[in-house]
ZAMARRO-272705 format. One line per field, with one value per residue (C-alpha): residue number from 0; residue in one letter; y, x, z. Coordinates in steps of 0.2 Angstrom, whole numbers, plus 5000, padded with zeros to 4 digits. Layout:
<rs>
pos: c(NUM  ...);
code: c(A  ...);
y: c(Y  ...);
x: c(X  ...);
z: c(Z  ...);
</rs>
This chain:
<rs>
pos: c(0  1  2  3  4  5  6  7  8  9  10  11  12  13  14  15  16  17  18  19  20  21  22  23  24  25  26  27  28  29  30  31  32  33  34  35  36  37  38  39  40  41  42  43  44  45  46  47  48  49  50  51  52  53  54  55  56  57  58  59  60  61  62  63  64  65  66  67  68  69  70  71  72  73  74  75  76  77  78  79  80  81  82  83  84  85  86  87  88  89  90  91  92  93  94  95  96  97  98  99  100  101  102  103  104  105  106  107  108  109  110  111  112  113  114  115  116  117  118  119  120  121  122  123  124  125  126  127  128  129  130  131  132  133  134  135  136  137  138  139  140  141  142  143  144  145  146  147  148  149  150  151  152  153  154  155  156  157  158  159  160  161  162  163  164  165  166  167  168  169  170  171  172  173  174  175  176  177  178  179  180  181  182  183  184  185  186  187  188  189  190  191  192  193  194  195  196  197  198  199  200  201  202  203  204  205  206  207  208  209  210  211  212  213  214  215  216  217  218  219  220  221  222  223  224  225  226  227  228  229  230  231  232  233  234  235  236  237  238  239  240  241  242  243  244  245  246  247  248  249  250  251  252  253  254  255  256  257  258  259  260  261  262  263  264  265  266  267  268  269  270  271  272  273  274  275  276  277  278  279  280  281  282  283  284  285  286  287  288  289  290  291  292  293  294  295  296  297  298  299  300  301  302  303  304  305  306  307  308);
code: c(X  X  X  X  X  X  X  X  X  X  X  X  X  X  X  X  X  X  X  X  X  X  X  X  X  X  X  X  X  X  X  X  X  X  X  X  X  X  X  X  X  X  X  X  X  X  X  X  X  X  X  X  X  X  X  X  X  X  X  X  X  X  X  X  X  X  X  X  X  X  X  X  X  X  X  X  X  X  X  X  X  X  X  X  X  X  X  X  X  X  X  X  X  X  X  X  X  X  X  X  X  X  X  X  X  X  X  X  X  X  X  X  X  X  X  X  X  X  X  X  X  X  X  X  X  X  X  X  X  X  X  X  X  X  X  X  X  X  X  X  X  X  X  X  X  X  X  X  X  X  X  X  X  X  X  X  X  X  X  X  X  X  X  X  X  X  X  X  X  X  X  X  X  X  X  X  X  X  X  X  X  X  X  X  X  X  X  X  X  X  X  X  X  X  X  X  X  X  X  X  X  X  X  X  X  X  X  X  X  X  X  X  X  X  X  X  X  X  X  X  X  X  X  X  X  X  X  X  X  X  X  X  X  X  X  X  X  X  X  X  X  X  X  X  X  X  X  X  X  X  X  X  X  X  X  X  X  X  X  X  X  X  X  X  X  X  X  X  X  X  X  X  X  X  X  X  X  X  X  X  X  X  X  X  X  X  X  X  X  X  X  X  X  X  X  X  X  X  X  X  X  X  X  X  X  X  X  X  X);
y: c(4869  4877  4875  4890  4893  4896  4914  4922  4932  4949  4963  4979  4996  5002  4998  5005  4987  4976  4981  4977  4959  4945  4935  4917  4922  4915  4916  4904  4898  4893  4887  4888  4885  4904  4910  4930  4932  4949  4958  4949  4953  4947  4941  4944  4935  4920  4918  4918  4926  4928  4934  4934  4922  4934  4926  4910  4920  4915  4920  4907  4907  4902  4895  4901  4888  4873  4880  4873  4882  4882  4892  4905  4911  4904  4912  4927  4941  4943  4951  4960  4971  4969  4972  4974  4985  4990  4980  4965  4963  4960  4972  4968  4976  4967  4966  4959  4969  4984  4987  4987  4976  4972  4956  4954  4944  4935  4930  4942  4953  4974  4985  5000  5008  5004  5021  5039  5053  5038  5032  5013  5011  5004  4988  4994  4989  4992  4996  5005  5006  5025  5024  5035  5021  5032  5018  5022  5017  5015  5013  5009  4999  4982  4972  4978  4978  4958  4943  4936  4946  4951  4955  4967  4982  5000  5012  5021  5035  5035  5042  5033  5038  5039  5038  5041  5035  5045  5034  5042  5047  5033  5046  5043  5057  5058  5064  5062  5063  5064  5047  5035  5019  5022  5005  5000  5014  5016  5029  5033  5027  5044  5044  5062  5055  5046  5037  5030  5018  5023  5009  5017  5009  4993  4998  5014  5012  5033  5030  5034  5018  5026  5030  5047  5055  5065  5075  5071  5084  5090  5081  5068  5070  5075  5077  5090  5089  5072  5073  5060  5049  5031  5028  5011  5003  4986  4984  4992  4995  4988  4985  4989  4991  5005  5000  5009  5019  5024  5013  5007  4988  4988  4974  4975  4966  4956  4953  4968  4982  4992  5012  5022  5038  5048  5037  5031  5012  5005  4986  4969  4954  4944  4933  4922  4928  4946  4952  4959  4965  4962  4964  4963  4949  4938  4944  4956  4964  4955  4944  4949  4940  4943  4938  4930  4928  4910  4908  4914  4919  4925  4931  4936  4954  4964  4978  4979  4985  4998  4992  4993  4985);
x: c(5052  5049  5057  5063  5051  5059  5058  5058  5070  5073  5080  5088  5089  5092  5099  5084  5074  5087  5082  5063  5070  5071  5088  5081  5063  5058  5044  5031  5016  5002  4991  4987  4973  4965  4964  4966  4969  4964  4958  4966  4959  4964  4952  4961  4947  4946  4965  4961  4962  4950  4953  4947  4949  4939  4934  4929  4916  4924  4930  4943  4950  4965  4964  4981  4979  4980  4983  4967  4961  4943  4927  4921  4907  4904  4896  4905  4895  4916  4918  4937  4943  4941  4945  4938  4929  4931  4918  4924  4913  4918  4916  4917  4919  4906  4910  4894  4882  4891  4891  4900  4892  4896  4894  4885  4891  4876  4881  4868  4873  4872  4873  4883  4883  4877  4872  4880  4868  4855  4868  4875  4891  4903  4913  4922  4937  4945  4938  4946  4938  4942  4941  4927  4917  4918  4917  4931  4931  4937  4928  4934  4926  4937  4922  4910  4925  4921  4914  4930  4929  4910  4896  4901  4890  4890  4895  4880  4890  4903  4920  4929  4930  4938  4921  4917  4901  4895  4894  4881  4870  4876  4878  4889  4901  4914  4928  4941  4936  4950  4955  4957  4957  4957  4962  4971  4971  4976  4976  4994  4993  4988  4974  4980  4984  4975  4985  4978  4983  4978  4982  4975  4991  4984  4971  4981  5000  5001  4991  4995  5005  5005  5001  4995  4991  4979  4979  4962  4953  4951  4933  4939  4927  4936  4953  4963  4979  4983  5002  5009  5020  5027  5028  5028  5045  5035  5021  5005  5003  4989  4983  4995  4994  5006  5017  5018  5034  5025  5033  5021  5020  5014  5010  5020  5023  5036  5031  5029  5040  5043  5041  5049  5039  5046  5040  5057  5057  5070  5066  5059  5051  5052  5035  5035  5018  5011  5004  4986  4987  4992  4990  4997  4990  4995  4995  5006  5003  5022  5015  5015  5000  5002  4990  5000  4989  4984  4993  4992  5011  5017  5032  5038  5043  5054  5041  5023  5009  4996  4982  4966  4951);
z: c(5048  5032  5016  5007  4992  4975  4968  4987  4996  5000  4990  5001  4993  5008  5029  5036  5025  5035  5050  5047  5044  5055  5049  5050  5045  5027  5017  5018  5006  5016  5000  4982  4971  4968  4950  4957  4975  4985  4998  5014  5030  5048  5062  5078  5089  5079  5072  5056  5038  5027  5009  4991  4975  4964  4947  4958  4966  4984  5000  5009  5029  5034  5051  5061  5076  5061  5045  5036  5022  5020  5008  5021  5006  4991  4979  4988  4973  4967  4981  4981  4996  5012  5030  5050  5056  5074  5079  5073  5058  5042  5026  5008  4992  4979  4960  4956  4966  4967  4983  4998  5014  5031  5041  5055  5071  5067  5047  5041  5030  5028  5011  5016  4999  4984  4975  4975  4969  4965  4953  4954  4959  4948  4956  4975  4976  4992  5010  5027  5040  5049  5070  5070  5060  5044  5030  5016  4999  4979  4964  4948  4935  4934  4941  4926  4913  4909  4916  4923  4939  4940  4927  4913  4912  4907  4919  4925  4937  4921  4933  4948  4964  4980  4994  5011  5021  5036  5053  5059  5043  5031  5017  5004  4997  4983  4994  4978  4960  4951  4949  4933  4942  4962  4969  4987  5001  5018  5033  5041  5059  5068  5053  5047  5030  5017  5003  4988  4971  4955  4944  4929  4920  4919  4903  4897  4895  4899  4915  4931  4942  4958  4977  4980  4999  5003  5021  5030  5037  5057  5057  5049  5032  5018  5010  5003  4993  4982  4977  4969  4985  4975  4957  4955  4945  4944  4936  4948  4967  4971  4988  5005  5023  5033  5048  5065  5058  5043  5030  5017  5010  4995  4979  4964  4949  4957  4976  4989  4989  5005  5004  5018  5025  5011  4999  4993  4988  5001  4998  4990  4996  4981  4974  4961  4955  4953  4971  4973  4990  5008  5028  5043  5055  5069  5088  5088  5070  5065  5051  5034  5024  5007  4994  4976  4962  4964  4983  4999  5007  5024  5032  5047  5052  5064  5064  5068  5056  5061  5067  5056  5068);
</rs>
């Protein structure tokens, strides 16, 4: 059994949140200890979650069939995003290398990108992974700001983008370039639409604080439109993952805040600590994991999240 933890709960701004609740189902801290957690990702073959504690240059695993926490890479290059690709392997936005990388079954690792027009990238942030193996990602400059979370640097490319790498060809293209700080991003579950973060709030108080979609192309390899879907009433959306009815849970300033498919906020799931990001995991998608600055939370859901491996 698990004891309520102080500063959770739910918040319903509208009936359709109380049905993606389970009435007994509480919110559960499954371990503390980060300085700035990120980038969770779920392991379906293995049970587990593996996740980012940025400025301690580490990545941890959560073990499901025990609940052990354990360093899955240390030093992990400040690595931030990540997630599955459909292979199983894992892949990883770098702050310190500036790059993005997969891993190999054999624990080898792959650069994926690390330039765009021979240019270094600035610091990826966040990674999807598209079904036809196309390699999606952000890239704004908090991992070269200052030392906390990487190595600070000049910008050498001197703009953020959204990017794309070809399966086949491995090229990297800007596929959005009108960003200020591109951040989370995740495909709608037929993968017509892309949305995207631009937390460029966080270093200019007129900056932008909200999701953006963009519908993705017939081949799959660009994007066209960009309005504006959520503001954000709480601080920043960072990361968020989409559910199979096309809601979107998303971090805020004060836990996760559910969007319905129009992008109307319609509930809460209250943190005690600003949320970086989260995903769905557990067998049947149903498991909210949800990464608090210095914790790692989870609840149960009556819904199921789209599947991104």
């Amino acid at each position: 059994m698990y004891d309520a933890i102080a500063g959770t709960g739910y918040e319903a701004h509208d009936p359709d949140f109380e049905t993606c609740l389970i009435g007994h189902a509480r919110v559960e801290r499954l371990w503390t200890g980060a300085r700035w957690s990120e980038g969770p990702a779920w392991f379906a073959a293995g049970r587990y979650l593996v996740w980012s504690d940025i400025p301690n240059n580490r990545l941890l695993r959560w073990d499901e069939t025990d609940g052990s926490v354990s360093v899955f890479r240390n030093p992990s290059h400040f690595t931030n995003g990540n997630t599955v690709d459909r292979q199983g392997r894992l892949i990883s936005c770098e702050h310190q290398t500036r790059r993005v990388t997969r891993t190999e079954h054999d624990g080898s690792v792959t650069v994926i990108a690390d330039r765009y027009q021979g240019k270094r990238l600035n610091s990826p942030n966040d990674v999807v992974v598209r079904s036809d193996g196309s390699i999606w990602f952000t890239d704004p400059t908090y991992g070269i700001l200052t030392d906390y979370e990487g190595d600070a640097a000049e910008s050498e490319i001197g703009v953020c983008h959204v990017y794309r790498v070809d399966p086949d060809t491995g090229e990297v293209t800007a596929v959005a370039t009108d960003f200020v700080k591109p951040n989370g991003l995740a495909f709608s579950a037929d993968e017509t639409t892309l949305f995207v973060a631009d937390t460029g709030r966080s270093h200019d108080p007129n900056g932008p604080a909200h999701i953006r979609r963009f519908a993705v192309s017939a081949d799959g390899a660009s994007l066209s439109g960009g309005a504006v879907h959520a503001e954000c009433s709480n601080g920043l959306f960072d990361g968020f993952r989409l559910d199979r009815d096309g809601r979107i849970w998303t971090s805020a300033g004060d836990g996760v805040h559910c969007l319905n498919a129009a992008g109307d906020l319609i509930g809460k799931i209250r943190i005690p600590e600003l949320v970086g990001n989260v995903c769905f995991g557990g067998p049947k998608l149903n498991r909210l994991f949800i990464a608090g600055t210095g914790s790692l939370y989870s609840v149960y859901l009556a819904i199921n999240g789209v599947k991104t491996y």
